[in-house]
Backbone bond lengths (Angstrom), bond angles and torsions (degrees), N, CA, C in turn:
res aa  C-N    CA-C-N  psi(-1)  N-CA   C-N-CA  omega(-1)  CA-C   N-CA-C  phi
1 X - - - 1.465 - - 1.529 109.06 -
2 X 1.257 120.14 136.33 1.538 120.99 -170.11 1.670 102.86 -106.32
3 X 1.719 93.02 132.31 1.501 119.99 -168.29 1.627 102.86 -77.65
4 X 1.365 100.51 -158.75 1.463 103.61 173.03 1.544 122.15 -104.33
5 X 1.355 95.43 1.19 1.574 137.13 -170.87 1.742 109.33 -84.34
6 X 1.737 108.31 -30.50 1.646 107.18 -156.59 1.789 65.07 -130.01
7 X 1.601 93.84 135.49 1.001 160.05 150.27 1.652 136.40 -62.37
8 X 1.591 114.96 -45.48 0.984 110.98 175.46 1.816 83.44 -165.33
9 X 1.297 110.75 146.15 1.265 138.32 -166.57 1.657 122.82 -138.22
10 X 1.197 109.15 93.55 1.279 95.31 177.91 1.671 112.10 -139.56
11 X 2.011 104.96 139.66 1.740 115.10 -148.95 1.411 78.24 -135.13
12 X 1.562 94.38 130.29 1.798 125.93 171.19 1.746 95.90 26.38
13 X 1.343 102.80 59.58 2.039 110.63 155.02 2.096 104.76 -58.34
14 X 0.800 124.65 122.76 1.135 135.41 137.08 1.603 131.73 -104.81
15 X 1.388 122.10 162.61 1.787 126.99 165.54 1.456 90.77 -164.96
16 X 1.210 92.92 120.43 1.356 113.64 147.54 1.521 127.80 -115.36
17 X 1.507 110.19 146.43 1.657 127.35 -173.53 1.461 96.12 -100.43
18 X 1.383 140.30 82.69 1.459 125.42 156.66 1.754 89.77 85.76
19 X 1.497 98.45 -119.77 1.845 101.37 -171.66 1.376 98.50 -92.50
20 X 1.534 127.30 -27.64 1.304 117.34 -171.42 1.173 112.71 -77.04
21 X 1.556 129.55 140.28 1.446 162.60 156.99 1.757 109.83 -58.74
22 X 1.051 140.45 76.37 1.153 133.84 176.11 1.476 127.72 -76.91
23 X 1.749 106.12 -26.23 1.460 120.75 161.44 1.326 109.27 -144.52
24 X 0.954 102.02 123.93 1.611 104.13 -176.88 1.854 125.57 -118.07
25 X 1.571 100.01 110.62 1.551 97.24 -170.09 1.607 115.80 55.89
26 X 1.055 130.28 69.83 1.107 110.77 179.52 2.208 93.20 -124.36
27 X 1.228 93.93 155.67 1.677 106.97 162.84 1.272 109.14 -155.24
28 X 1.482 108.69 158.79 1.459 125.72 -175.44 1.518 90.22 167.76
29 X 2.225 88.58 152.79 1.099 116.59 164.02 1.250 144.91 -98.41
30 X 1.288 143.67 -165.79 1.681 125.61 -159.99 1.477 98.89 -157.30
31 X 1.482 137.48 62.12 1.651 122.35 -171.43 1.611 106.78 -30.26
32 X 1.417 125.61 -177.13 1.539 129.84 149.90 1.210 86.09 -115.19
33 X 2.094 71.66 135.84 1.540 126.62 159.97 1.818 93.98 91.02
34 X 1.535 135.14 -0.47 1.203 126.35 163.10 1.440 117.16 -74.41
35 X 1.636 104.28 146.88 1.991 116.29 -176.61 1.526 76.68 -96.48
36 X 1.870 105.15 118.78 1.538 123.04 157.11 1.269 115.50 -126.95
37 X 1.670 107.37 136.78 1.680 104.70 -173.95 1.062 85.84 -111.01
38 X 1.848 92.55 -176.41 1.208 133.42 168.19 1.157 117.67 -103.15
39 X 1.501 163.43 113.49 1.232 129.42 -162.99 1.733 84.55 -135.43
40 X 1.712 110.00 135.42 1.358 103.42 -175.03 1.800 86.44 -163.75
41 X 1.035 116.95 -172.49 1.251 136.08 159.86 1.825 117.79 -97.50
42 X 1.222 118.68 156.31 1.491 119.36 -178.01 1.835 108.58 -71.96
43 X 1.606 97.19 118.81 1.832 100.91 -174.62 1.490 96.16 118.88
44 X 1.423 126.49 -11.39 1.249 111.74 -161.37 1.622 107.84 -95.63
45 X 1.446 118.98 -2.89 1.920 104.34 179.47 1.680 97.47 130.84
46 X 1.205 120.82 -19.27 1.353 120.50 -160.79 1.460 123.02 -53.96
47 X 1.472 100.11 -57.91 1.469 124.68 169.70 1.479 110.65 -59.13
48 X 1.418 115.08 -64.23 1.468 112.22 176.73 1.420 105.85 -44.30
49 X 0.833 118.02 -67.30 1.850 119.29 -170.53 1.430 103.07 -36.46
50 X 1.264 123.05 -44.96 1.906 125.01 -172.30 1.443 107.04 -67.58
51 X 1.549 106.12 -27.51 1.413 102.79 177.48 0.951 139.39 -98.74
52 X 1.837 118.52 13.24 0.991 133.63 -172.66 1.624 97.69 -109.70
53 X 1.679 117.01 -31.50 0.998 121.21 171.25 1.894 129.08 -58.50
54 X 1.192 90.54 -23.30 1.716 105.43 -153.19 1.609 91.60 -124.06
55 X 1.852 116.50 29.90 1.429 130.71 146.45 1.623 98.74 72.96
56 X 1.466 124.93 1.50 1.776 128.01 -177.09 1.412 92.35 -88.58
57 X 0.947 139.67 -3.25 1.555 124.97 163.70 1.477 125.78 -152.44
58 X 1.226 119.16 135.18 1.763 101.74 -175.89 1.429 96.18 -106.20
59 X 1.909 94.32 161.62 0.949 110.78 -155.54 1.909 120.84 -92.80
60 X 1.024 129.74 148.60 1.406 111.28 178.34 1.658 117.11 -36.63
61 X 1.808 91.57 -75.26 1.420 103.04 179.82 1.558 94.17 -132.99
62 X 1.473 113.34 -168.99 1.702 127.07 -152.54 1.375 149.50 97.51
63 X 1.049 118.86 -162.34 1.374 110.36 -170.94 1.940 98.73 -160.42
64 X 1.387 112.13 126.18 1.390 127.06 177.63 1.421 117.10 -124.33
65 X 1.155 115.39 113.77 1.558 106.23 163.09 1.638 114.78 -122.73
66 X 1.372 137.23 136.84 1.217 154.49 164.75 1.098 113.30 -88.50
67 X 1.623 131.23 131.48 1.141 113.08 148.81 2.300 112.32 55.33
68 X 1.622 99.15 0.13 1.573 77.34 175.47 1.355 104.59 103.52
69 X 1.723 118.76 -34.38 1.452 120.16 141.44 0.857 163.75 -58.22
70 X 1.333 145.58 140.19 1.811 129.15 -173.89 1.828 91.16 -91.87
71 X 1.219 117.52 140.64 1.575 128.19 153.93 1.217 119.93 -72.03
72 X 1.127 125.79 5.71 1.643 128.87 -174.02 1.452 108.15 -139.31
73 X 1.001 122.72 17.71 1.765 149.59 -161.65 1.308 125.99 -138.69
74 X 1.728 112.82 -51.73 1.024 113.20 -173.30 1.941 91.45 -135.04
75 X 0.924 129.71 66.66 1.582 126.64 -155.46 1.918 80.53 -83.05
76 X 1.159 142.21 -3.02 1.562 118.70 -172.07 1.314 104.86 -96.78
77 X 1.646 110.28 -32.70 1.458 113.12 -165.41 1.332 85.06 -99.75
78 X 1.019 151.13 -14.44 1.924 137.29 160.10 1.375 96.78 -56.07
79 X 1.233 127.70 -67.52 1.940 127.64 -153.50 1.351 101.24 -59.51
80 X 1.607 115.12 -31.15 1.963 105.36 -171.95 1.510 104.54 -70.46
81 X 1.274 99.97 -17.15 1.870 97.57 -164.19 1.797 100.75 -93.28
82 X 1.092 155.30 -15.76 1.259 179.09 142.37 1.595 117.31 -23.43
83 X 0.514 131.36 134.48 1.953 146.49 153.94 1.249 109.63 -125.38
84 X 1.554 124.63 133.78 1.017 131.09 -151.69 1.298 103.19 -157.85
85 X 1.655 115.63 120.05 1.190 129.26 173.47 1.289 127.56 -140.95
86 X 1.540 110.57 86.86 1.684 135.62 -151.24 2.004 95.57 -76.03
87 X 0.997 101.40 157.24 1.513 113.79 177.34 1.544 110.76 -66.58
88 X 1.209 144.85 -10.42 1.101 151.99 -141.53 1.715 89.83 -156.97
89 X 1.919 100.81 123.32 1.337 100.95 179.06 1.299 122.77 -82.63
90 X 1.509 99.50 146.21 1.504 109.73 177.83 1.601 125.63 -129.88
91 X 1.514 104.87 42.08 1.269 120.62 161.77 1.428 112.34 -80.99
92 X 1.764 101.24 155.81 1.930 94.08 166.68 1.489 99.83 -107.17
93 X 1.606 110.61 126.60 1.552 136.69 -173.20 1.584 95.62 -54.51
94 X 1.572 121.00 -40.04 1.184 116.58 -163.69 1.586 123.32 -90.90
95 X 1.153 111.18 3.43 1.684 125.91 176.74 1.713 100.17 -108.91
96 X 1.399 114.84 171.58 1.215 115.00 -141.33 2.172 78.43 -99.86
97 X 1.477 112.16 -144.28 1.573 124.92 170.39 1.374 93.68 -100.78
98 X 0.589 108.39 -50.67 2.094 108.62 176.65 1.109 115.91 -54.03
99 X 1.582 135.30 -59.07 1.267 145.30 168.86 1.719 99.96 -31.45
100 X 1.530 85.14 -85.97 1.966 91.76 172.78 1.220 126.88 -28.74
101 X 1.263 123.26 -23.43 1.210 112.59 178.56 1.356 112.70 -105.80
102 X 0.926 103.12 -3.05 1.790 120.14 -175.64 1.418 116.10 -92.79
103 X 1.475 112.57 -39.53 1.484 113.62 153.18 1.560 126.17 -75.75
104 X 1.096 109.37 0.65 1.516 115.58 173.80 1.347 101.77 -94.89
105 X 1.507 135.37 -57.81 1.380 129.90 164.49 1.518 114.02 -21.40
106 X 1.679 103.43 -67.03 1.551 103.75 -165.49 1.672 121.33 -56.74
107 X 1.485 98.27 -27.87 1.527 115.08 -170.67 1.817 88.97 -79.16
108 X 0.851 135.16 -13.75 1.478 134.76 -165.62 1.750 106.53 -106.24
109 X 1.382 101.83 -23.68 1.797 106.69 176.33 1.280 111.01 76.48
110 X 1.986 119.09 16.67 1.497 111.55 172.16 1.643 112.76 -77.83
111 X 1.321 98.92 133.89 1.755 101.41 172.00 1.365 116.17 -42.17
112 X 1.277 106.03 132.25 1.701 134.28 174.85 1.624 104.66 -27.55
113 X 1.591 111.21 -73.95 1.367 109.95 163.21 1.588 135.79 -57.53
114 X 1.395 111.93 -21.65 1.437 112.68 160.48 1.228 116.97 -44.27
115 X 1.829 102.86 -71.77 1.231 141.52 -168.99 1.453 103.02 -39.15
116 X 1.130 126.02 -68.35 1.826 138.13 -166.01 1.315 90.59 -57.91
117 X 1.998 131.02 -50.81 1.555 109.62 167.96 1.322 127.08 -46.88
118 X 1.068 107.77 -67.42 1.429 106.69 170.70 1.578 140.87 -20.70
119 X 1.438 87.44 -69.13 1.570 104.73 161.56 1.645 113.73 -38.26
120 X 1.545 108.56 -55.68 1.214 113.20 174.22 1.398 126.04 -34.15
121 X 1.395 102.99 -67.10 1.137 120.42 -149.48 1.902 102.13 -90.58
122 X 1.034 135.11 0.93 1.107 155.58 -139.18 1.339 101.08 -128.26
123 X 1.582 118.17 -73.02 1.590 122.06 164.50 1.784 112.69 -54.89
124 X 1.469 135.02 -21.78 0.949 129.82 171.40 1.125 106.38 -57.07
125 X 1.636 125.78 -74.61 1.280 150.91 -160.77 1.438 100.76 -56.15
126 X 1.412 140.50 -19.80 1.466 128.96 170.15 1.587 94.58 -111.13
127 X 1.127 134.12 42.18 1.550 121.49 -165.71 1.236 146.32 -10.06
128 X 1.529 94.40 68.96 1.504 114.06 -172.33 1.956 93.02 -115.57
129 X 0.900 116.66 33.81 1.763 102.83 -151.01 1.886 75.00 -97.24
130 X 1.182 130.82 -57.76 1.473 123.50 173.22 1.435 135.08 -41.64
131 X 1.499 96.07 -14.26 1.689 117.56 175.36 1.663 106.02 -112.11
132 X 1.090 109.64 18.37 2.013 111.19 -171.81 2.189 87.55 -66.89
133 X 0.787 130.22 -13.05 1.763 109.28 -162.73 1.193 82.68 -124.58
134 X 1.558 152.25 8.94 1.338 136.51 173.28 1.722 108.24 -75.90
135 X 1.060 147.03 155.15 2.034 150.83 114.79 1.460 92.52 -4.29
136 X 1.239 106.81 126.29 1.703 119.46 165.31 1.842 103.89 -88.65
137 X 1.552 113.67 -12.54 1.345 114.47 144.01 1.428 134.25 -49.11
138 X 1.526 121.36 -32.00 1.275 139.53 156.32 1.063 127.48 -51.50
139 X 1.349 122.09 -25.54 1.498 147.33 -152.59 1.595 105.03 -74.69
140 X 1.361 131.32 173.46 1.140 125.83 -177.11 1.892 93.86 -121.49
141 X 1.351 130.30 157.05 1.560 117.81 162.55 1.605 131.22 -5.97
142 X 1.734 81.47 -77.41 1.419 116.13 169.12 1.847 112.76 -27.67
143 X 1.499 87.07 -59.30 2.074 89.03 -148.85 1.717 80.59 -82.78
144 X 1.426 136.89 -30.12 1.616 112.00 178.92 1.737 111.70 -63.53
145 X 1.080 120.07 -47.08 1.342 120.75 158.58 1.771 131.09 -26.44
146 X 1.539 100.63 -47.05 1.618 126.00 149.30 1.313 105.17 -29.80
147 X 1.700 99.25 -66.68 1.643 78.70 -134.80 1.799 97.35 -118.12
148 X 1.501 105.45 27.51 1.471 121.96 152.59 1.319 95.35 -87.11
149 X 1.413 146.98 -65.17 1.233 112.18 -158.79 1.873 105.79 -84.60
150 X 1.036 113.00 2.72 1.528 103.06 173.66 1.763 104.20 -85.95
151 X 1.316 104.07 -12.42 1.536 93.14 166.64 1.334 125.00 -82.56
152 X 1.477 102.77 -45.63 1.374 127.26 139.51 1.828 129.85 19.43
153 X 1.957 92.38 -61.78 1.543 110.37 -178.40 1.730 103.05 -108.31
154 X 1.629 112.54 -6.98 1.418 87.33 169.27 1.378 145.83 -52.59
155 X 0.989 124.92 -0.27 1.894 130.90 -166.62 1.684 95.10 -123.75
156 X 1.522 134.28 0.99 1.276 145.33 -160.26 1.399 113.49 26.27
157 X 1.911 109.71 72.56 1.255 116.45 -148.47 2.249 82.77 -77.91
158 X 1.360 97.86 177.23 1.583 108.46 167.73 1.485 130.32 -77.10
159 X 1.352 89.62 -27.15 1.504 110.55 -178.53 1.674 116.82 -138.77
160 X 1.232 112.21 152.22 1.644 118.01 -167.61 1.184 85.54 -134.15
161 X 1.452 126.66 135.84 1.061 143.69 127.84 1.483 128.54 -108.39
162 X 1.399 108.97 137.80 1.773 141.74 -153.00 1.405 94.77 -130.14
163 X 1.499 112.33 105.12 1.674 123.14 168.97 1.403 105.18 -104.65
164 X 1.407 131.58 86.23 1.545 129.94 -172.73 1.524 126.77 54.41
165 X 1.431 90.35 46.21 1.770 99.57 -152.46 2.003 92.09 -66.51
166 X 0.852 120.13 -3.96 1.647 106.97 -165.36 2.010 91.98 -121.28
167 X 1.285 113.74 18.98 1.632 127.68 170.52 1.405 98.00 -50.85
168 X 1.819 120.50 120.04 1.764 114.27 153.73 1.710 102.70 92.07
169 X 1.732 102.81 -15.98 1.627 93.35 -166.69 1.576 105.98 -82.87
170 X 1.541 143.12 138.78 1.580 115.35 159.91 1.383 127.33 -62.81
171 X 1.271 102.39 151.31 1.217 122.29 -167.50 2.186 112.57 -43.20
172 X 0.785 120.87 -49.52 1.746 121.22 177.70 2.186 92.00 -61.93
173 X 1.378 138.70 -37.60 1.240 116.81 -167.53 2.016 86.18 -85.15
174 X 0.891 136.41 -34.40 1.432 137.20 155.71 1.264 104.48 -7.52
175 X 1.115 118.28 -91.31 1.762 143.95 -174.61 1.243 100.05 -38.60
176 X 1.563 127.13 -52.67 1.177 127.00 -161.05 1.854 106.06 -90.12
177 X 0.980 116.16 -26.24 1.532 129.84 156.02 1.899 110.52 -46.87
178 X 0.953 107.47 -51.74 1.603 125.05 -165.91 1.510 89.36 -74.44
179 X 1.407 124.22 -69.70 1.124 137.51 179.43 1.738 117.11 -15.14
180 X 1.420 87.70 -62.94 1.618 115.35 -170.70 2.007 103.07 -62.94
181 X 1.585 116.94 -39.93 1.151 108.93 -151.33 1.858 83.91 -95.16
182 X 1.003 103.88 -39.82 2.115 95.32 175.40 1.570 112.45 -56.58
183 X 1.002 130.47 -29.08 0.909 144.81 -146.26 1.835 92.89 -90.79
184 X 1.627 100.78 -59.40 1.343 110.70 176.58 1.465 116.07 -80.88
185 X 1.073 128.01 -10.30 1.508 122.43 151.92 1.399 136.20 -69.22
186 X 1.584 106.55 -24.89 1.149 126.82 155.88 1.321 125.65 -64.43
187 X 1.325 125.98 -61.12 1.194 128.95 143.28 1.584 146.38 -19.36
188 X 1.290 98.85 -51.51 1.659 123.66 -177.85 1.575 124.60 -122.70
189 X 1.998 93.93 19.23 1.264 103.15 171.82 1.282 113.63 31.07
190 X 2.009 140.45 41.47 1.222 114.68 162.69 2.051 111.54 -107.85
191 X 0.890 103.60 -167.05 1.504 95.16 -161.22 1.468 91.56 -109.28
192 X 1.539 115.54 131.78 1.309 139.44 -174.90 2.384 117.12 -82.40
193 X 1.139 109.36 74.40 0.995 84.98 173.23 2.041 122.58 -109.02
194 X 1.611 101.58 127.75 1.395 90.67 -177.80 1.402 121.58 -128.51
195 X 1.209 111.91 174.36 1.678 104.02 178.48 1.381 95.16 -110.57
196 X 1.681 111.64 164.24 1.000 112.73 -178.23 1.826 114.53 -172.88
197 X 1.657 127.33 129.45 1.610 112.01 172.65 1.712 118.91 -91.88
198 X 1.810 93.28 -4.59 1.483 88.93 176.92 1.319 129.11 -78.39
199 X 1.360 120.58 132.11 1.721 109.06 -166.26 1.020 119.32 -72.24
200 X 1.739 118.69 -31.80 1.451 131.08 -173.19 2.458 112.61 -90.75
201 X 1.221 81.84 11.71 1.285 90.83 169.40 1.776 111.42 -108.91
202 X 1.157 117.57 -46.39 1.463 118.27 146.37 0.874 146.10 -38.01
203 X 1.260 108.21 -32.33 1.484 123.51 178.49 1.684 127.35 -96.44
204 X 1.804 96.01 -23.19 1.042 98.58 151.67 1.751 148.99 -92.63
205 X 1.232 75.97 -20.86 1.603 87.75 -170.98 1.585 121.47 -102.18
206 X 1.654 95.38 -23.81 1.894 94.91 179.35 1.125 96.77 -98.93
207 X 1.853 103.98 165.00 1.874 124.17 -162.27 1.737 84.24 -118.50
208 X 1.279 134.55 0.68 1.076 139.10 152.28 1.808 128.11 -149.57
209 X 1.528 117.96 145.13 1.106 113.90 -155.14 2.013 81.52 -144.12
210 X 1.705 85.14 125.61 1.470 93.67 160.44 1.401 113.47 -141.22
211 X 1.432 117.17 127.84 1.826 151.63 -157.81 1.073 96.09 -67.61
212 X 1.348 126.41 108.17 2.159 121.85 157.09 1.323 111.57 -113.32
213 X 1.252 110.46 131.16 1.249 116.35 175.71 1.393 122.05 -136.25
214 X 0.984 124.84 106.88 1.850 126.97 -161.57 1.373 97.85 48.93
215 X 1.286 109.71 83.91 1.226 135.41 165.34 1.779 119.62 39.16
216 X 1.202 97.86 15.21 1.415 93.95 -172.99 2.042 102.44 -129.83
217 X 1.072 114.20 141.36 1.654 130.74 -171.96 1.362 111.79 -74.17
218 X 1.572 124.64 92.25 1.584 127.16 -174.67 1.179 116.33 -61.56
219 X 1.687 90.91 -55.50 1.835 94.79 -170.63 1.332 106.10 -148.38
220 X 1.239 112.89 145.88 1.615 96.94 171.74 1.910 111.83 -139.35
221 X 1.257 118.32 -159.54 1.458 105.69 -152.26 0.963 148.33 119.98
222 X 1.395 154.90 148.33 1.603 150.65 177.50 1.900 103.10 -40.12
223 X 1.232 88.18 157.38 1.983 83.49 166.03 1.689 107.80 -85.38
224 X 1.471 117.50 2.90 1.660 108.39 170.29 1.482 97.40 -85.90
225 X 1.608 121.01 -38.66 1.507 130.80 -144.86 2.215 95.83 -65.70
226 X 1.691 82.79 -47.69 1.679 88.07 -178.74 1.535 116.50 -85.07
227 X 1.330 114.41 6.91 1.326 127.00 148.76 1.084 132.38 -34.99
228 X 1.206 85.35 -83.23 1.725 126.76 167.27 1.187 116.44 -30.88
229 X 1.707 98.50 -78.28 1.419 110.02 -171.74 1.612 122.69 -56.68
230 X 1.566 100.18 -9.53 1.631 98.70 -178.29 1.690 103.92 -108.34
231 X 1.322 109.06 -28.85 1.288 127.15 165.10 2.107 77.86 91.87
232 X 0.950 107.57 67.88 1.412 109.82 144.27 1.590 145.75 -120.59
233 X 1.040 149.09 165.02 1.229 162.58 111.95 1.288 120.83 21.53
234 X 1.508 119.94 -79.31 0.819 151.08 -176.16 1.495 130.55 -139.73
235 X 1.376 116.60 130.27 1.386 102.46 166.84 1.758 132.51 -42.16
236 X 0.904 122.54 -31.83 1.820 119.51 163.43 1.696 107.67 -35.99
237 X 1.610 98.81 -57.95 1.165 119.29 -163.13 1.596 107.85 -71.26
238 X 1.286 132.33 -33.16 1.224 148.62 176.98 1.545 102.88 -56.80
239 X 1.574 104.00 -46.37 2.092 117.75 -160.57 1.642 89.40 -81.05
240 X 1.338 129.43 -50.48 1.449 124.29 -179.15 1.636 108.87 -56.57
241 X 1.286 130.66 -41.86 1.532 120.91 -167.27 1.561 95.71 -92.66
242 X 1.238 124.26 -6.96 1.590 104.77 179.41 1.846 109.37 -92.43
243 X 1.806 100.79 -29.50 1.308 102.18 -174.72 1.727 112.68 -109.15
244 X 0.977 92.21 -22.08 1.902 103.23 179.96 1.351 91.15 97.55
245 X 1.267 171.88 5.59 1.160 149.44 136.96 1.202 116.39 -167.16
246 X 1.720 98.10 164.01 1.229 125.47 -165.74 1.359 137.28 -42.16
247 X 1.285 131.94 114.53 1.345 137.53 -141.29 1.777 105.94 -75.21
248 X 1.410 114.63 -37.06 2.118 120.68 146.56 1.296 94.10 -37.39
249 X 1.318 146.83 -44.75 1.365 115.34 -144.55 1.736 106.38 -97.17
250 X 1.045 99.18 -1.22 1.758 115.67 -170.80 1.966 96.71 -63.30
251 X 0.778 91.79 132.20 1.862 95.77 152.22 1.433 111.72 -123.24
252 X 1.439 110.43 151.13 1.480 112.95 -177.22 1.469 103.56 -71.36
253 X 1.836 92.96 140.21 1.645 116.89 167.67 1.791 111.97 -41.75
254 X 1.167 134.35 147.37 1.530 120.19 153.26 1.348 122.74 -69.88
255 X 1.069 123.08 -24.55 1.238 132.79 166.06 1.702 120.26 -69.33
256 X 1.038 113.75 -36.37 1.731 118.32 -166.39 2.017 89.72 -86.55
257 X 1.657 103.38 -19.52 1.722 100.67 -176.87 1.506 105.90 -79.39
258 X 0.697 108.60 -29.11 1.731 117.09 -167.12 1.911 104.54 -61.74
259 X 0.739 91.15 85.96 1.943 101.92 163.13 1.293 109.03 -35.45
260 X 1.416 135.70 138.85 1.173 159.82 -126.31 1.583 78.95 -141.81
261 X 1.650 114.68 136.71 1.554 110.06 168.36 1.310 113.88 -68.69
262 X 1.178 104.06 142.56 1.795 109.92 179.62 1.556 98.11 -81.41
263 X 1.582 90.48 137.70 1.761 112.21 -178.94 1.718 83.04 -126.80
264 X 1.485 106.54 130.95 1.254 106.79 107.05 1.350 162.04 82.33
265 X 1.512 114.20 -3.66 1.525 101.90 -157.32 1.784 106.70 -69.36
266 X 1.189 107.66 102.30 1.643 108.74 160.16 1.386 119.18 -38.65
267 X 1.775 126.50 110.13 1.156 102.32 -174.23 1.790 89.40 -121.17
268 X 1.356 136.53 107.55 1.222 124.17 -177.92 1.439 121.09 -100.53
């Protein structure tokens, strides 16, 4: 039964593709205002799971609640509450950082004068606020990444979700990526959930970490808790004795690569 404490709730999630199993049985919880990963290799459930959460895919079998919501029930009043930052960009190259964020406001129904704070204060905090009238075509990896998740917190959704949001970036705009979203969770008290194959991004930044591996949930827990329980060193060392190997050595599933058609979000 979910407290006032859990945040996001999810009991025996399944999806299946035809014969393939992409998540299988899995549950876990989400406090509010806690940074919780995913930590898996590419093929392992990660992505699917975000998209079953964030109403882009339904689920075989299970049970989801948000915020107190079902995603397959109430999919309009789930998407207003949401921030969402998919692995695959979804800025328009041809509107400026301001624009972008300005059509995300309107599509979100924040007041005009809210909105222009926001914007403000939002492009500061990833320091793009001197580049607000440039082409996000101009942009470098790095700064679209910026200023997706600074769009991200415009509507001061409850929940953030991060699907490999720091994928392709080098490692120093990494840090400063991480930087920006702790920083704003702290701030804006919303609850951080992300996926992720890097170990040392997991380990630093989430206050909980739960293990998927072929679609199914090994271990989950603090990075001392799965310490412990494996009696390791290090998290590397923790992901090798729970799964038998090394999470570099993974190549993505064909199935977990395959893009899901984009629907959609109805916003009325």
């Amino acid at each position: 039964m979910s407290t006032d404490k859990t945040i996001i709730e999810v009991t025996n999630l399944t999806k299946k593709f035809k014969d393939f199993t992409a998540v299988d049985n899995i549950s876990f919880t989400v406090k509010r205002g806690e940074i919780f990963a995913f930590l898996g290799p590419n093929g392992a459930g990660k992505s699917t799971t975000i998209k079953m959460l964030t109403t882009l895919l339904l689920p075989t079998k299970g049970k989801m609640s948000l915020d107190g919501h079902d995603p397959i029930l109430e999919q309009f009043t789930v998407r207003r509450s949401l921030g969402v930052v998919f692995q695959d960009p979804s800025l328009d190259d041809e509107l400026t950082a301001y624009e972008n964020m300005g059509f995300h406001g309107m599509l979100y129904k924040v007041p005009r004068d809210l909105r222009r704070t926001r914007i403000e204060k939002l492009l500061k905090f990833v320091e793009l606020w001197e580049r607000k009238d440039n082409l996000v075509k101009t942009f470098s990896g790095g700064m679209k990444r910026r200023l997706e998740i600074a769009r991200g917190f415009l509507h001061h959704p409850k929940i953030f979700f991060l699907d490999e949001p720091t994928l392709g970036l080098d490692p120093q705009t990494r840090n400063h990526i991480w930087n920006y979203i702790k920083n704003l969770n702290q701030s804006e008290k919303i609850t951080i959930f992300f996926t992720t194959h890097y170990m040392e991004e997991a380990e630093r930044v989430a206050q909980k970490i739960a293990i998927i591996d072929q679609g199914k949930i090994i271990a989950q827990g603090t990075v001392t808790d799965l310490k412990n329980k494996t009696q390791s060193s290090t998290l590397e060392e923790t992901f090798l004795k729970l799964t038998g190997k090394k999470i570099r050595e993974e190549k993505a599933d064909g199935v977990e690569k395959m893009r899901t058609r984009r629907r959609v979000w109805r916003r009325r």
